[in-house]
C-alpha positions, 0 to 999 in steps of 0.5 A, a space after each residue: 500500500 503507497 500513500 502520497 502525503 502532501 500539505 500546506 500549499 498555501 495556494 494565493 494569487 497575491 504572493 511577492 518575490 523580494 517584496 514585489 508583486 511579480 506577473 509573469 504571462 498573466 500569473 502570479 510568479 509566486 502561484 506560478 511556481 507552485 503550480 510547478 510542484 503542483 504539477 511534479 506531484 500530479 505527475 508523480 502520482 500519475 507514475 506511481 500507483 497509489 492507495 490514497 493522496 493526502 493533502 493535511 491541510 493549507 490547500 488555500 492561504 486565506 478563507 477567501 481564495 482568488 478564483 485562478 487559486 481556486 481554478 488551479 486547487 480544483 484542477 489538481 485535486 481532481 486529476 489527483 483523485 482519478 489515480 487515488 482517493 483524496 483526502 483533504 482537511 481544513 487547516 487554519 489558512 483554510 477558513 476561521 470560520 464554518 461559514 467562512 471554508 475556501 474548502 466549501 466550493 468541494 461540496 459534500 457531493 464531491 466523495 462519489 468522485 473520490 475527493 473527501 473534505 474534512 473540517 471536523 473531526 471525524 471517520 473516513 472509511 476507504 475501500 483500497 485494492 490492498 486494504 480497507 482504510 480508515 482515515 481519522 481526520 482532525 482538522 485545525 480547530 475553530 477557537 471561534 466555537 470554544 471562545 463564544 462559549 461564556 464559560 470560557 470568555 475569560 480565559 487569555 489566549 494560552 490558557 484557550 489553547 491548552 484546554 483545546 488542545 487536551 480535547 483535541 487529545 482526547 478526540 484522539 483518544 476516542 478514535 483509537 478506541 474506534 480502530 478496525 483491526 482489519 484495516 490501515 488506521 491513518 490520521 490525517 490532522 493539521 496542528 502541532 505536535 509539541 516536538 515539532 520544528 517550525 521553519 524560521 520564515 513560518 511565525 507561529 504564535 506561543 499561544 498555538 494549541 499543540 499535541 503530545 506526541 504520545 497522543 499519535 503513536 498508536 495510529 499505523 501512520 499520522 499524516 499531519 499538515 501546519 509546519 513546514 519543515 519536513 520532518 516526523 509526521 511532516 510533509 513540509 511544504 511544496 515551495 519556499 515562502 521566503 528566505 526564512 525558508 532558504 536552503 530548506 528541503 521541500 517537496 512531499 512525502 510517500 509512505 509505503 506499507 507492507 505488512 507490518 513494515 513502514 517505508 518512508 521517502 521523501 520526493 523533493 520538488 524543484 523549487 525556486 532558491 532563495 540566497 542570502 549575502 552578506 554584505 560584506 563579501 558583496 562589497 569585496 572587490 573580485 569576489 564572486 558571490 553568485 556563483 554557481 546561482 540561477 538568474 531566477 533566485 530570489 537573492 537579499 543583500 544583508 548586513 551593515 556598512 559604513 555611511 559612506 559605502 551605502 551608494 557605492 552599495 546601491 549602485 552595485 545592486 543596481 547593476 546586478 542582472 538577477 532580476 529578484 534582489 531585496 535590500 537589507 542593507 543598513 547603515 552603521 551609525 556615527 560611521 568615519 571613513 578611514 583614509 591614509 591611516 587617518 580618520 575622518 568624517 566625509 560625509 557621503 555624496 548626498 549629504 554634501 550636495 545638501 551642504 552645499 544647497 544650504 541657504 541657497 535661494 530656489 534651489 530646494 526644487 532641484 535638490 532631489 534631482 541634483 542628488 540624484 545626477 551626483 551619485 550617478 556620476 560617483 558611480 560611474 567614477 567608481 566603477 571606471 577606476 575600479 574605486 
């Protein structure tokens, strides 16, 4: 029995790249990507036979989805499910509310077609060629219910979270006492496992509700969706979200059982780089930061420089041919310029040409323009000399 797990696809039209909003042949360059990995996975379920497909979680990034999201969610999730069963369940991108569920245009109607929308707890019965299924699904909760209840009102964010999370437990806990011995008892939830490793990109509030490990163990396989690193009971996610995620795996997973064994692979995705440089080796004269790089990374340019440096910076950047690039350059405060063995305060070209305008009658509209033409120039200087 093979069952493909994948999750936390985050599908918008309204991502950025290095801050910006990027079209590219009427799409969305962030979409466009993961349309990529999208299309990896279908075709790798296309390849593979397969018992089951598993999305934990995530499909959308907000309740209220674009129609080309939702254009290309439908799309995959129906060429998925003519290979396997597909089982999807709400995470707490998906919707905060049962009214308010990008996972509601699915309609229950959908499970004679083979697709399964969960956004309650709940039993999924599946029949397979190797084996019968059960799927357990316990998708991310609605605070939303348990905080309207007057009983609760007064209690603070964490203390709501840990009472939701102990009935999430014992949800958990009934559902064992519910397992066919005959069949492959599966969960598939969206949530955090208290050991669990978030992403340095993915902020997830202190106050989120997690479960205890223990709570999974007795399941054959727990299939979970929420945090993206890829790890024990997490596929991660289909493409980096930011350079949080730099050098982060991402991809899915396939679990294969035979009898009583367990295989797990995890099939990485082709997905767009995202580079951090330090400024300080941007800056060396000679050096080759890029190396090696694709014109299509996404590259930042970190770090601390001197005053007097910052244009020399900016110009540089401004020459770059990578067409993704985010400044995260600051400047040092109280920084001197140290020339010949001595220290001395020159001022950077902006700040003299504003010296030099003080006081000056009707010059103040022409300012901006004046600075602007000077660091052109000191560019061109420096970069024919080499300075």
């Amino acid at each position: 029995m093979r069952i493909l797990h994948s999750g936390d696809l985050h599908l918008t039209n309204r991502g950025t790249l290095a801050g910006k909003y990027v079209i590219r042949n009427g799409v969305n360059l962030n979409l466009a990507d993961k349309i990529l990995s999208i299309r990896g996975i279908c075709e790798y379920a296309e390849e593979h036979k397969l018992d089951l497909i598993v999305i934990a979680g995530d499909l959308f990034n907000e309740s209220n989805p674009e129609s080309l999201a939702i254009k290309v969610a439908v799309e995959a999730i129906e060429r998925l499910a003519e290979q396997a069963p597909a089982v999807i369940v709400r995470g707490n991108h998906d919707g905060k509310t049962e009214i308010a569920s990008a996972l509601s245009m699915f309609g229950k109607s959908q499970r004679r077609f083979g697709i399964y929308v969960s956004e309650r707890p709940e039993i999924i019965p599946i029949l397979s060629k190797q084996r019968k299924i059960q799927v357990f699904t316990l998708p991310y909760p609605l605070k939303s219910a348990l905080s309207a209840n007057p009983q609760y009102k007064n209690l603070s964010p964490e203390e709501l979270s840990v009472l939701i999370g102990r009935k999430m437990e014992e949800i958990l806990s009934g559902f064992t006492a519910q397992f066919d011995k005959d069949a492959v008892n599966i969960l598939v939830g969206h949530f955090t496992v208290s050991s669990g490793k978030y992403s340095r990109e993915q902020v997830v509030p202190p106050f989120d509700i997690s479960i205890r490990k223990e709570f999974l163990e007795k399941f054959d396989l727990a299939l979970l969706g929420h945090l993206h690193e890829p790890q024990e009971y997490y596929c991660g996610t289909i493409a980096r979200n930011g350079f949080g995620e730099e050098g982060m795996r991402v991809g899915f997973k396939v679990h294969e059982l035979t009898g009583s064994e367990r295989r797990e692979e995890f099939v990485e995705l082709a997905a767009r780089q995202y580079r951090t440089i330090p400024v300080e080796e941007f800056m060396k004269d000679g050096s080759v930061p890029f190396g090696g790089l694709d014109l299509e990374t996404v590259i930042r340019i970190k770090g601390k420089i001197p005053k007097w440096q910052y244009q020399e910076a900016m110009g540089k950047m401004k020459a770059l041919s990578f067409p993704f690039i985010k400044n995260a350059i600051e400047v040092e405060s109280d920084t001197v310029r140290v020339s010949e063995g001595e220290m001395s305060d020159e001022p950077s070209v902006e700040e003299a040409v504003r010296i030099w305008a003080k006081g000056k009658d009707g010059v103040d509209k022409f300012i901006d323009s004046l600075v602007n033409v000077t660091k052109d120039i000191e560019f061109k200087w420096r970069t024919e000399k080499g300075v």
